[in-house]
TISE-959880 format. One line per 8 residues: number of its first residue (from 1); their letters; for each residue x, y, z of N, C-alpha, C. Coordinates in nm, 2 decimals. Example, Ala and Ser with C-alpha at 12.3 -4.5 7.8 and 13.67 -1.06 7.14 Angstrom:
1> as> 1.32:-0.57:0.78:1.23:-0.45:0.78:1.32:-0.33:0.78 | 1.28:-0.22:0.71:1.37:-0.11:0.71:1.29:0.00:0.79 $
This chain:
1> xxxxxxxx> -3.89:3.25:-1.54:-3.82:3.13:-1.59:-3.89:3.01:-1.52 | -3.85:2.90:-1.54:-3.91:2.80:-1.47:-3.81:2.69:-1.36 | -3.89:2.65:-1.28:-3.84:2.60:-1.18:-3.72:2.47:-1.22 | -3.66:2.49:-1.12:-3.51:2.35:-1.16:-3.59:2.22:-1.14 | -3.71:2.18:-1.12:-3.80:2.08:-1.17:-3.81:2.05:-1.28 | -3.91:2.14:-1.35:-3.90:2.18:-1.44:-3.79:2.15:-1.57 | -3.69:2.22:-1.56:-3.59:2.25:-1.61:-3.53:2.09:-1.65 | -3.50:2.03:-1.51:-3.40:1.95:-1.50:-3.48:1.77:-1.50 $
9> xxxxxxxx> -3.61:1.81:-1.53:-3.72:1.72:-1.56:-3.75:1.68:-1.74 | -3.68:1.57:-1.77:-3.72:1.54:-1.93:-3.85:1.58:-1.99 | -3.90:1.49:-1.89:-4.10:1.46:-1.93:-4.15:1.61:-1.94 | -4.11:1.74:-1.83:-4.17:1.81:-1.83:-4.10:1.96:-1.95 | -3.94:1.91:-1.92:-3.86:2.03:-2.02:-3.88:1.97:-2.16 | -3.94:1.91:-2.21:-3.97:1.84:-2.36:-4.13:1.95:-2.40 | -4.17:1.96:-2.39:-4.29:2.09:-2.37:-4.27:2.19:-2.39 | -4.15:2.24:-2.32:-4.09:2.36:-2.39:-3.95:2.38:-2.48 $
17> xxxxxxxx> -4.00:2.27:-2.57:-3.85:2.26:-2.63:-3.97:2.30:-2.75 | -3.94:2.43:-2.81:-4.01:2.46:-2.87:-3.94:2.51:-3.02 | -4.03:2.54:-3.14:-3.95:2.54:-3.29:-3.91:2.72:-3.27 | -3.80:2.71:-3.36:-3.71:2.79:-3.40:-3.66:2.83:-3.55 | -3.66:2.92:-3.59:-3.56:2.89:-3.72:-3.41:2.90:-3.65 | -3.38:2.80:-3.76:-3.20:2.73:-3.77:-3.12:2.83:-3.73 | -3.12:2.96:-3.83:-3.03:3.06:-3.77:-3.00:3.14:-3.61 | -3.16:3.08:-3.55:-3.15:3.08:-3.43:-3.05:2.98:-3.35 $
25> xxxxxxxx> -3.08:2.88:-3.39:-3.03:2.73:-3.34:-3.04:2.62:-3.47 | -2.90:2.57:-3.46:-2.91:2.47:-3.61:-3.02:2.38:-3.60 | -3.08:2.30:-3.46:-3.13:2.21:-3.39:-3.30:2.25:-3.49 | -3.35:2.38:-3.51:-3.45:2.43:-3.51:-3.57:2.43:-3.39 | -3.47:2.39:-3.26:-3.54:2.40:-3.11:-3.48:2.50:-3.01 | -3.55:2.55:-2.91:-3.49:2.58:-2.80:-3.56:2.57:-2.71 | -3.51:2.53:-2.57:-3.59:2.53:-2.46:-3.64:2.72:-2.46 | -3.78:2.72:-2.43:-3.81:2.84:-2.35:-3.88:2.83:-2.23 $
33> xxxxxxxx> -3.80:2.87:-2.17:-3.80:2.90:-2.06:-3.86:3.01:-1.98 | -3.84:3.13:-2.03:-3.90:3.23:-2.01:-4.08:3.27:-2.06 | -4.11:3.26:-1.96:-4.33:3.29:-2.01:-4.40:3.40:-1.93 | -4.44:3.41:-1.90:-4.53:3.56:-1.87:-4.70:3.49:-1.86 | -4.76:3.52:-1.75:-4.92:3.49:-1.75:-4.99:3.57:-1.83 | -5.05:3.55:-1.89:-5.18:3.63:-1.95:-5.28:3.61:-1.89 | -5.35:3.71:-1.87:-5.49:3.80:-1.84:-5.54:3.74:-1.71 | -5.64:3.77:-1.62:-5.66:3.75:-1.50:-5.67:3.69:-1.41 $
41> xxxxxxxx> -5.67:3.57:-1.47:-5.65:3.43:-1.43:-5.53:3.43:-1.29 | -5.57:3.28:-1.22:-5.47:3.30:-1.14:-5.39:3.13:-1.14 | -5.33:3.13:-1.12:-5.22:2.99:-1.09:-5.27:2.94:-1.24 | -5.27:2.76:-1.20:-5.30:2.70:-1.38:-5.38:2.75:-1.43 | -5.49:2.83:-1.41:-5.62:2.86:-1.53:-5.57:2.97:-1.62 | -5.48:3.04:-1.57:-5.41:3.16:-1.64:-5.38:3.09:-1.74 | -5.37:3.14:-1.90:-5.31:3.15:-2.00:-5.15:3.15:-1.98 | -5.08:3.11:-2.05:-4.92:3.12:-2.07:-4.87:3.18:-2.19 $
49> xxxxxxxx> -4.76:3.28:-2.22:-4.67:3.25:-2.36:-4.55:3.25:-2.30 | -4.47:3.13:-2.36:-4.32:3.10:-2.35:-4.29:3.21:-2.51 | -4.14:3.24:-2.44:-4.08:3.30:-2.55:-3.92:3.29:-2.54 | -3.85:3.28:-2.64:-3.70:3.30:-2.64:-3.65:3.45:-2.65 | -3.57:3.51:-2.58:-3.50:3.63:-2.67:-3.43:3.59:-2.68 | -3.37:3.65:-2.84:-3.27:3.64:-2.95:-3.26:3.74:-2.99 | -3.27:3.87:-2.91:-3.26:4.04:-3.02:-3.06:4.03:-3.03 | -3.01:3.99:-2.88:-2.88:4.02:-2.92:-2.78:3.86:-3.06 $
57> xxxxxxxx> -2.89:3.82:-3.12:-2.85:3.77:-3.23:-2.89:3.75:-3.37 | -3.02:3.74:-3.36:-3.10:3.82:-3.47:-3.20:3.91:-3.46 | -3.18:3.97:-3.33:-3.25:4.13:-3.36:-3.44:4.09:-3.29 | -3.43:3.95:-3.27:-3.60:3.92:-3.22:-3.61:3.83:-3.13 | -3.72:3.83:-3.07:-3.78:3.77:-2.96:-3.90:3.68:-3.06 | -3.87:3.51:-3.01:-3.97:3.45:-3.08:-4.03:3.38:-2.96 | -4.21:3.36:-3.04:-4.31:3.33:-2.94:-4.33:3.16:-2.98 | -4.30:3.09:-2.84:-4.33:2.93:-2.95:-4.43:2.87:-2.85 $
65> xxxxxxxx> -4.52:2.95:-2.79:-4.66:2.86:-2.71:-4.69:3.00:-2.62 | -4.85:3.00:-2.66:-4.96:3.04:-2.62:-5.05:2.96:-2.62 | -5.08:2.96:-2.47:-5.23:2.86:-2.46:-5.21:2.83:-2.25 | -5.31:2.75:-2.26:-5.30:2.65:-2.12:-5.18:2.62:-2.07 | -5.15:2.65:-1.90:-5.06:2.61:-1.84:-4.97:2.51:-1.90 | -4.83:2.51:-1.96:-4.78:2.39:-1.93:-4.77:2.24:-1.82 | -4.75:2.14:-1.86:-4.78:2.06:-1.73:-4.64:2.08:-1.66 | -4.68:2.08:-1.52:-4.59:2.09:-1.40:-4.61:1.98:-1.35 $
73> xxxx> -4.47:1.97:-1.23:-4.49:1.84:-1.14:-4.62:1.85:-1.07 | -4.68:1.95:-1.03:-4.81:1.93:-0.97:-4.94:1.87:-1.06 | -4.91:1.90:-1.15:-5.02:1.89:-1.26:-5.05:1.71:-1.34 | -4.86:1.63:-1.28:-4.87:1.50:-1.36:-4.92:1.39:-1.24 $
């Protein structure tokens, strides 16, 4: 998950307010919060995917960003 910086940071929780379908959220957004590093990299050069789970409401886990670190407070 990400830090209560993060989280509780407009400029930075707007980045991961990512698309959804409606039946997920009528909004067609949700914050994701949860990401996982990809491949060998270490700190920001690593790859990121944010993702939501949603299996206990439609049965899936959706992916809404792969790519370069999100920005953090270190990073602005």
């Amino acid at each position: 998950s990400e830090s209560e910086t993060v989280k509780n940071g407009a400029k930075l929780a707007r980045h991961r307010l990512l698309p959804v379908p409606r039946d997920v959220d009528p909004s067609g957004k949700v914050h994701m919060w949860a990401h996982i590093r990809l491949g060998g990299g270490a700190g920001l050069s690593a790859p990121r995917m944010h993702y939501f789970d949603d299996v206990g409401n439609t049965g899936k886990i959706y992916i809404g960003y792969l790519g370069p670190h999100l920005p953090v407070k270190s990073t602005n």
